[in-house]
C-alpha positions, 0 to 999 in steps of 0.5 A: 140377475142381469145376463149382461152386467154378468158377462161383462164382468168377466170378459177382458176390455177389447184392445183399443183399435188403432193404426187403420184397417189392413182390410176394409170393405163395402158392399163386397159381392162376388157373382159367379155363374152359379150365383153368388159367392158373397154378398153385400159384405162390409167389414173393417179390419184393423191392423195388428189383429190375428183374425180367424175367418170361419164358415162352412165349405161354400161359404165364401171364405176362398173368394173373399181371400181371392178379392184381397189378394187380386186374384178375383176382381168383385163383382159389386162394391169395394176392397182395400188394403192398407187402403189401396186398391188389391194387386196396385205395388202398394198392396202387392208388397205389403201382403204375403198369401199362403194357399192351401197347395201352397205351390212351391219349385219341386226341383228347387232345393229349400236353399234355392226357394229361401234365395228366391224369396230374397230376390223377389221381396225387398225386405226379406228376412233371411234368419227368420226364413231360415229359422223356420226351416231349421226349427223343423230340422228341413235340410237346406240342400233337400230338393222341395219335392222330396220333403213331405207335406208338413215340411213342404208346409214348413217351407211355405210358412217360411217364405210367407214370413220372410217375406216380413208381410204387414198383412198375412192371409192364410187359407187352412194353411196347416190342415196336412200337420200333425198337432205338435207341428200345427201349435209350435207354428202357430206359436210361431205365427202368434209371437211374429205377429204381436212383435212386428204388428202384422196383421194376420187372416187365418181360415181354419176349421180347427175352431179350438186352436183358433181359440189360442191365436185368434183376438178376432173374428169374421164368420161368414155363412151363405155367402154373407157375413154374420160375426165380425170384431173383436174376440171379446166384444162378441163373447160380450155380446151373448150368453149361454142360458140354461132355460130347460133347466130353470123353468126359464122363458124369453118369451117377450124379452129383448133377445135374439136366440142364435142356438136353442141349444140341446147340442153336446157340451154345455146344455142351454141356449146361446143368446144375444144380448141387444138389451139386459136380460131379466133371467133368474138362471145361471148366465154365462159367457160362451167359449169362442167354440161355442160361439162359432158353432152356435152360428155355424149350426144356425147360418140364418141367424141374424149377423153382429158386426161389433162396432170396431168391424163395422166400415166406413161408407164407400165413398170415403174409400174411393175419395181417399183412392183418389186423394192419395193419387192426386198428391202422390 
């Protein structure tokens, strides 16, 4: 049998991509004084995707939000949005942030937080601000610091969303609500996403409900990226096998294995599949679980970056950065 003839079979074609990238970086690195938080990081995403960004705490998932959002500059390389430059007018109105705090006026009724969101944001949407609210039956006139912390959450989504961002980054954005608030939002983040084509960059470590919104992916571990692309094209790209079972070996075989397996769940190894596999077992697409926690346990193991991730060199960004300030 034929591991990848099989697992082709059963994975949907990837989306084509199209419209550019909402993110795209080259050579990204950031150095603190302790070391590098990232490294040599290229990737392209393109717009209108749901991206989930994984890795272990200390992997450099913060600091890559922080360099797309302007709140670190990096220290190495280059990143843009919607190909210009972070905290230029262009980037700052196209792109809404939710941070874990997710900071908010205490002694601000909702009513008032809502008003300030349309005043400092030209194309606020008030009815999808408010519906978020009512949905979670958050009084209006309720002062912020009175509410608890799933409705204060309630609030941010709100003023994230009103905000009518091309690009939402959201860092663990609903680790304080309970499971029925977290899938109505995400629900929520899922349906605004595919109407208006916003491109949203969730982190979580809730890896099963990425699963539900998620059509990519970017995991990074040790401060460098392993996983990057289209859901699809990287549960294509592997396989789990159930070598001990069979009498099986890879010995010799053009295969990368990423997790030996022996884990709870699924027994087998998870391999990738750089070529047709010649392999008389049972061959089957992981899960995203398992694919994530196969890279996740194994951070050395070597990275993928699908062809619809991979970035363009970076001096076409820093010419297009320049073509666009001459004719404007």
């Amino acid at each position: 049998m034929n591991p990848e003839t099989h697992h082709g079979s059963g994975a949907r074609s990837a989306r084509p991509v199209g419209g550019g990238s909402a993110i795209e970086a080259q050579g990204l690195g950031k150095k603190y004084r302790r070391g590098w938080a990232l490294q040599d990081v290229s990737f392209r995403l393109p717009t209108g995707r749901v991206c989930g960004l994984v890795g272990p705490n200390g992997a450099g998932k913060s600091t890559l939000m922080g360099l797309a959002t302007h709140m670190i500059r990096p220290t190495t390389g280059a990143l843009r949005v919607f190909g210009a430059e972070p905290g230029s007018t262009e980037a700052v109105l196209r792109t809404a942030f939710l941070t874990q705090e997710k900071p908010l006026f205490r002694r601000f009724t909702v009513a008032e937080t809502l008003r300030l969101g349309h005043e400092f944001n030209p194309r606020w949407d008030q009815e999808v601000a408010e519906g978020i609210v009512r949905a979670g039956q958050v009084p209006l006139e309720a002062k912020v610091g009175t509410l608890s912390g799933g409705q204060r959450t309630r609030v941010a989504f709100a003023l994230a969303f009103g905000k009518r961002p091309d690009l939402l980054i959201l860092d663990e954005p609903m680790a304080d609500l309970d499971p029925l608030v977290r899938r109505e939002l995400m629900t929520t983040l899922k349906a605004e996403a595919a109407e208006h084509g916003t491109t949203v960059l969730v982190s979580s470590h809730m890896l099963a409900e990425l699963e539900y919104i998620c059509d990519y992916l970017l995991v990074i571990a040790n401060g460098g990226l392993r996983l990057a692309g289209e859901v699809d094209e990287l549960r294509a790209a592997h396989a789990v096998l159930d070598l001990a079972g069979h009498g099986s070996s890879l010995a010799g075989t053009p295969h990368r294995v990423i997790d030996p397996g022996g884990h709870e769940g699924r027994p087998g190894a998870l391999v990738r599949l750089d070529e047709p596999i010649e392999y008389g077992g049972p061959a089957e697409p992981p899960t995203l679980e398992e694919l994530l926690l196969a890279y996740l346990r194994s951070p050395d193991a070597p990275g993928l970056i699908a062809p619809s991730a991979r970035a363009g060199d970076i001096h076409d960004i820093i010419v297009h950065d320049r073509t666009k300030a001459v004719t404007a």
